[in-house]
N, C-alpha and C positions, 0 to 999 in steps of 0.2 A: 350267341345272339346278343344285340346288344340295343339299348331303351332308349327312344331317343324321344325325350318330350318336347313340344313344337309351343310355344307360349302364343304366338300370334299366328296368325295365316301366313303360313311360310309357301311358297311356289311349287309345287308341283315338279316342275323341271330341276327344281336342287334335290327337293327328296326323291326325284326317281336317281338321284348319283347313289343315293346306299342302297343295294341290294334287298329286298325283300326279305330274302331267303336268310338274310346276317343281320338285320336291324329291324326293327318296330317301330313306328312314329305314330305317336299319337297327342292329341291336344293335354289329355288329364294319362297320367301314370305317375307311379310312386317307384322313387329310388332309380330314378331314368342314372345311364352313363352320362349321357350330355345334353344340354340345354340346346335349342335355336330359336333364337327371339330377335324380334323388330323394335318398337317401342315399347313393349310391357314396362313395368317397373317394377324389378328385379330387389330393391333394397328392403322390402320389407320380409322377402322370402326366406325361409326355412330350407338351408341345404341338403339335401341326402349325403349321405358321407361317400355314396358311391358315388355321386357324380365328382366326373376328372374335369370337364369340360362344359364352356359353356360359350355357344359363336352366335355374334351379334350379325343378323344380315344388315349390315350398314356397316357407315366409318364411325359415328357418334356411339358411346359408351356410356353416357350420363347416366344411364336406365341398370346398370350394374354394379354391384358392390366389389367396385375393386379391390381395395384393400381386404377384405374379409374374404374373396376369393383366393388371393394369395397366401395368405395366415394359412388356410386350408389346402393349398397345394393345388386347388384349381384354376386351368389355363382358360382365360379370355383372350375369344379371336374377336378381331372384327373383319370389316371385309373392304380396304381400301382401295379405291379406282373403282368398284362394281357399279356405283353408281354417279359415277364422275361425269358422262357424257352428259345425264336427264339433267344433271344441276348444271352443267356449261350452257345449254337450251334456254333452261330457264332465265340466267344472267341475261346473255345474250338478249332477249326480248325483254326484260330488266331493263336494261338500257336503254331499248324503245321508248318503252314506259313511261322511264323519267324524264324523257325528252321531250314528248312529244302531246303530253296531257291526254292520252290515248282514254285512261281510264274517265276524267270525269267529261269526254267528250260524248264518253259514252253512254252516260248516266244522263249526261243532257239531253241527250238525243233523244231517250225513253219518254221524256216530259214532251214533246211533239205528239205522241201518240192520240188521237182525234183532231188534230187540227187540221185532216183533208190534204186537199188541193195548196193548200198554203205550205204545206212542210217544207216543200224544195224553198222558197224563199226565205224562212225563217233560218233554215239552213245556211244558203249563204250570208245571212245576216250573222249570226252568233259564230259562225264556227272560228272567225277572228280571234275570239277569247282562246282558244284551245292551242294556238300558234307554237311550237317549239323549235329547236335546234337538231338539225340532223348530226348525225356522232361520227360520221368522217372528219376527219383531220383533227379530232380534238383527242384531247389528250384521257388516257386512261392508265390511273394505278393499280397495280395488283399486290395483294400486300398478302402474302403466302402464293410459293408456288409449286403447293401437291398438286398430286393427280387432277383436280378441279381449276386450279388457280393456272397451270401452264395451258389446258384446253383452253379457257376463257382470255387467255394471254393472247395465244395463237389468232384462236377466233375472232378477236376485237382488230388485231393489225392485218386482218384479211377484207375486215371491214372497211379497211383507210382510218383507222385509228393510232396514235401514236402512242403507246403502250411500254409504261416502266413498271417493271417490277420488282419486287424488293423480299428478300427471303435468306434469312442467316445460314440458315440451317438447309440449303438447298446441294443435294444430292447427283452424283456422279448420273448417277442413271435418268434424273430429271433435268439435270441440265442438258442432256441429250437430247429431248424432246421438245425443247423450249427453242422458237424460233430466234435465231442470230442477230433480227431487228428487232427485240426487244430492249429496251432500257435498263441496266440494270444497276437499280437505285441501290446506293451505299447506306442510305440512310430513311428512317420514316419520314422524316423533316423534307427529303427530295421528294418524296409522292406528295407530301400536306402541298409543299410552297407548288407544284409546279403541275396540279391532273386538276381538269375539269371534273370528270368520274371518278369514282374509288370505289373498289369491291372488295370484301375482306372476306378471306380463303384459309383461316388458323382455325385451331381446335381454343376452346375455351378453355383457359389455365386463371392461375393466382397470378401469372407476370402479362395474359392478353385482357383479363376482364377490364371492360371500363375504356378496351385499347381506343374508341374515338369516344369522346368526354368534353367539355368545355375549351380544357386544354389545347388538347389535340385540333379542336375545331376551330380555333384562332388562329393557328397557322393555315389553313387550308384557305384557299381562293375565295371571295364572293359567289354564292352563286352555285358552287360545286355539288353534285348530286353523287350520295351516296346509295351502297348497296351490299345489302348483309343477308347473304344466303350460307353462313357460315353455324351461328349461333347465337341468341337474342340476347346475351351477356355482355358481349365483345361493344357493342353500344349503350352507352347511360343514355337510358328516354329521356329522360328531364334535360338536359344537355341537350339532348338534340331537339326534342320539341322547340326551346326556345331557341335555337340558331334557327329555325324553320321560320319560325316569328320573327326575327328579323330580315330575313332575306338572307344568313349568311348559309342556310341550307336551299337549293331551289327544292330537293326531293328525294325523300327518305324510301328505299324501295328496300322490304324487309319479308321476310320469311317465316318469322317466328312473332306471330301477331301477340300483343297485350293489350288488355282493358286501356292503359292508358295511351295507345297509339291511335287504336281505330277512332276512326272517322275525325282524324288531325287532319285537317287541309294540309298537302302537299307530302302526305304520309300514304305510299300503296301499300297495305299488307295483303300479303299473302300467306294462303292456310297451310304453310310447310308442304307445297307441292315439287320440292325440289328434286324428289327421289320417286316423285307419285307415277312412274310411267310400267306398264306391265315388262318393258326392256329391262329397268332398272332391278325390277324385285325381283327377275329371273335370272337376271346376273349377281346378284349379293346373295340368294338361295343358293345361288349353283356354287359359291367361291365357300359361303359358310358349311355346304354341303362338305365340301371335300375338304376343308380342313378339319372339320370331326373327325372325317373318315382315314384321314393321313394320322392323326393324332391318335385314332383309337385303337385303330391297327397294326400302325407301324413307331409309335411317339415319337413323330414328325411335330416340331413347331415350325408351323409360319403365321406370320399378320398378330400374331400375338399382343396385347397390352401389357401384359405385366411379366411375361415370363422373354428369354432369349428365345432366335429363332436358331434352328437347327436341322439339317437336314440329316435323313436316317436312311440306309438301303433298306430292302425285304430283311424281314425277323429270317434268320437261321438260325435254328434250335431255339434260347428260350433267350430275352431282352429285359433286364430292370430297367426301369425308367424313376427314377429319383428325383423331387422337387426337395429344394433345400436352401439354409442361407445359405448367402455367399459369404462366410467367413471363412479363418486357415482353419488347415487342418482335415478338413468337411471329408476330401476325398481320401485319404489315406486311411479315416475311420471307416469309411463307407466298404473300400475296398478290404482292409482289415477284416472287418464283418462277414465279406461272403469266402474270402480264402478262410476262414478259420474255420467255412463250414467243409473244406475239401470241393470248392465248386471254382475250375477256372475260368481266367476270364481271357477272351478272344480278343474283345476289341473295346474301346472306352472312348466316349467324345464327351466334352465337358463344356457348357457355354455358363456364362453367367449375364446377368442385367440388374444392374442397381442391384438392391438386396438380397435378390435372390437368385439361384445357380439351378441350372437342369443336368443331372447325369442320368448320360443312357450308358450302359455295361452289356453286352454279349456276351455268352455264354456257351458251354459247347455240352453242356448238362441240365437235367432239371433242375429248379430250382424249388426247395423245399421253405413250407412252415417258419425253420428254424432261421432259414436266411432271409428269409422277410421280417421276420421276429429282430434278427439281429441288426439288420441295417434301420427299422423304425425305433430302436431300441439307443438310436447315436443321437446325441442332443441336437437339435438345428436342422432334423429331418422330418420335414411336412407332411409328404406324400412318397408311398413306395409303390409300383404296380409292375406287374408283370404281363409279359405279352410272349404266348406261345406260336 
């Protein structure tokens, strides 16, 4: 049986993927196998030594101690593309938005309330102020293009929009999905000088924080309306507050709202409603579901953060699965360790990633005490588990 603690309201439709009859899910247990969490925030927690695993229903990580999960030998998933459509949606009418003065059209509107007979006039008098630009034929940057970033690609040049996107690190498999009439910008300097819109679609790092800044915002057009349904980082407020203030922002359409954004003239925030759709949470449960259950069962990694991904058949007979660094040596002590106990070995797949290495080992015997003993007993080895 295996314990699987739920830190937030995880979906229904993911945890009916683990079996009843194999797994436990509950909000409070002690010494759970594996974690599945939404937003909680995970850094101030106290790990069980049992727990192997721990799957984030989403793409964003921030809420988990990564480095202190690895020292330990536990694997963080997340769940990327799960809720890739709810945030293209959301962009998509983003765009609207910032077009169209949608929002404080609307807020004017509320202010007619008792005026009678007279609304419809006062209506066509004021609604002049609210005037915007339709987003056909204009230009829109995409500045990442994951799962999120090629939907919002697609979607905006189905619009009549003219769409460059720009992404270094852009993948065999995602280029495939990316339509043929997209632009594809060499440089950030080609989205700054040359998109009316820009939407930014990266994960928050040391080398993206700050990525639109003062800097950055002097090369971009007059006028250009941005959109960050990414991560509230990746923009310096102060920087952008005051290009607003001048006119060189027409409109900041953002996701991750701060004390010092709301209620900025020509700033919409929104309350991180990008993932908010019962679609969304049923698909990042269902994907965080199964990678527990791939990992628990079989030590299968995929979508992983800090570990390599690696694919495993069905256990026959008995499987180590080894967390460790990636230095020399690692595997010849490892495998040293379980031949010396008289235990062979069948089959052995070995990945690594940055620091640190996954081996899983097959076997065609039990595997005893002493050969767990022996293989946690090699320096550089984190995590030892066995799966029958």
């Amino acid at each position: 049986m295996y314990n699987i603690l739920t830190l937030n309201k995880i979906s229904q439709v993911g945890l009916g993927r683990l079996d009843p009859a194999a797994y436990t899910c509950a909000n409070e247990m002690e010494n759970p196998d594996a974690i599945m969490v939404r937003s909680a925030s995970m850094h101030e927690m106290e790990l069980s030594e049992k727990t192997v695993a721990i799957a984030r229903a989403g793409a964003g990580v921030n809420n988990i101690p990564i480095d202190a999960c690895s020292e330990k030998g536990v694997v963080v998933f997340n769940t990327p593309g799960a809720n890739a459509n709810a945030v293209k949606e959301l962009v998509i009418c983003a765009l609207l938005l910032s077009s169209r003065k949608i929002v404080p059209a609307i807020d004017w509107c509320k202010t007619l309330k008792g005026e009678g007979d007279a609304v419809g006039k006062l209506v066509e008098k004021g609604k002049s102020a609210f005037a915007g630009p339709e987003i056909s034929g204009k230009k829109l940057g995409v500045i990442g293009l994951g799962a999120i970033g090629i939907l919002v690609a697609n979607a905006a040049k189905s619009l009549g929009m003219e769409v460059y996107g720009y992404d270094p690190y852009l993948s065999v498999d995602a280029a495939w999905n990316l339509s043929r009439s997209i632009h594809h910008a060499k440089t950030l300097d080609e989205i700054y000088e040359n998109c009316d819109y820009i939407t930014v679609h990266v994960p928050l790092t040391d080398e993206t924080k700050n990525l639109v800044c003062a800097d950055t915002l002097k090369k971009m057009k007059d006028g250009v309306r941005i959109l960050n349904f990414a991560r509230g980082g990746l923009v310096n407020n102060a920087d952008l507050i005051e290009a607003i203030g001048t006119g060189k922002v027409a409109a900041y359409v953002v996701d991750f709202p701060s004390d010092d954004l709301i209620g900025v003239n020509g700033v919409i925030a929104i309350p991180h409603l990008g993932a908010s759709t019962p679609e969304s949470e049923d698909n990042c449960a269902r994907m965080a579901a199964d990678e527990v259950k791939a990992y628990l069962e079989r030590g299968e990694i995929k979508n992983s953060v800090n570990m390599p991904a690696v694919e495993l058949g069905a256990v026959n007979g008995t499987r180590i699965c080894v967390i460790h660094r990636n230095v020399p040596t690692m595997i010849s002590q490892i495998t040293a360790a379980i031949t010396a106990e008289k235990v062979n070995i069948d089959n052995m797949v070995n990945k690594s990633r940055k620091a640190y290495a996954y081996t899983a080992i097959d076997t065609d015997g039990d595997v005893t005490d002493a050969v767990i003993s022996a293989i946690s007993a090699v320096d550089g080895v984190l995590r030892v588990r066995v799966i029958k």
